[in-house]
Residue, then its C-alpha position, 0 to 999 in steps of 0.5 A: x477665655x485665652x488672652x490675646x497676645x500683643x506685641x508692641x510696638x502695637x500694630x494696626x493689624x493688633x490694634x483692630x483685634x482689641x475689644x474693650x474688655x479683651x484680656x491681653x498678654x503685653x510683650x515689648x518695650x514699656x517706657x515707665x513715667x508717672x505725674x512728675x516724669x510726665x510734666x517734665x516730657x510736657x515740658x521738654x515738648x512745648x520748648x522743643x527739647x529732644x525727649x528722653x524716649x520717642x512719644x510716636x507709636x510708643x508704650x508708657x506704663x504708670x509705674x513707680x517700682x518700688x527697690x529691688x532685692x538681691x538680684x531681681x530685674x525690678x522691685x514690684x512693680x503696680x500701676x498707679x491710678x492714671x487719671x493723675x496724668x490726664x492733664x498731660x495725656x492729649x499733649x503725649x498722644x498729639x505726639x504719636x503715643x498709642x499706648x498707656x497702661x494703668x489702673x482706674x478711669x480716665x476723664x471724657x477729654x482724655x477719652x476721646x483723644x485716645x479715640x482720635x488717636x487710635x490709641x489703647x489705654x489697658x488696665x492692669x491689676x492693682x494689688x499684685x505687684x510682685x507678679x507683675x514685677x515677674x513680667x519684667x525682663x529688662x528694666x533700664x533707668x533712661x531719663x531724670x533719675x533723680x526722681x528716684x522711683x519714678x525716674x523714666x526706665x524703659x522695660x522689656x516686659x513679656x506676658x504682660x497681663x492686662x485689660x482693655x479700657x479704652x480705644 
């Protein structure tokens, strides 16, 4: 079965050819974050401080790229097990996120707020790491890079390969 290719930002016209357990091939902006970048955007919204990237209609891959070598665009570059951001997934949906790619399920709250939202979350393989690395065509630190790798880096990525979860 071929994968479907999305771009993103995800279009309503995309979003209605999803399927959940649908391959697709991702291409556009992804913003990176994991556990502690997404407490301190949860953080930034509650008191009303500028984000480091718009929430609405954008993309968050849970990634922290490990170093890279010579002159390669990003280390390898797996999804880390998404359940970690639930707590703070209804909150960055309520702001217009419509996607989330990681690895693992996500709790029934977070479920059905991606439902409400018209959101997707995609699933992409843990395990390969320095192919999906290959899919990263632009890789910029953006916010709190003193988090080392799990500063908020915004990535071009082209044939992105992931799975339907949830919609």
């Amino acid at each position: 079965m071929k994968p479907l290719i999305i771009n993103l930002p995800l279009s309503s016209v995309d979003y209605k050819k999803l399927k959940i357990g649908k391959a697709v091939l991702l291409n556009g902006v992804v913003y990176t974050a994991r556990d502690l970048a997404h407490k301190k955007i949860s953080d930034l919204i509650k008191v009303g401080k500028p984000l480091p990237f718009p929430l609405k209609n954008s993309a968050i891959y849970y990634t922290g790229p490990a170093p890279t070598k010579d002159k390669e665009i990003i280390g390898p570059c797996g999804p880390t097990t998404s359940y970690r951001m639930d707590p703070y997934t209804p909150l960055l949906l309520s702001q217009g996120l419509k996607v989330m790619i990681g690895k693992g399920e996500r709790n029934e709250t977070v479920i059905k707020k991606i439902k409400e939202s018209s959101a997707v979350y995609f699933v992409t393989i843990g395990g390969i790491a320095s192919l999906l690395k290959n899919s990263v065509v632009e890789n910029e630190t953006i916010a709190f890079p003193e988090l080392g790798p799990e500063a908020v880096r915004k990535l071009v990525i082209k044939n992105f390969p992931c799975f339907v979860k949830n919609m």
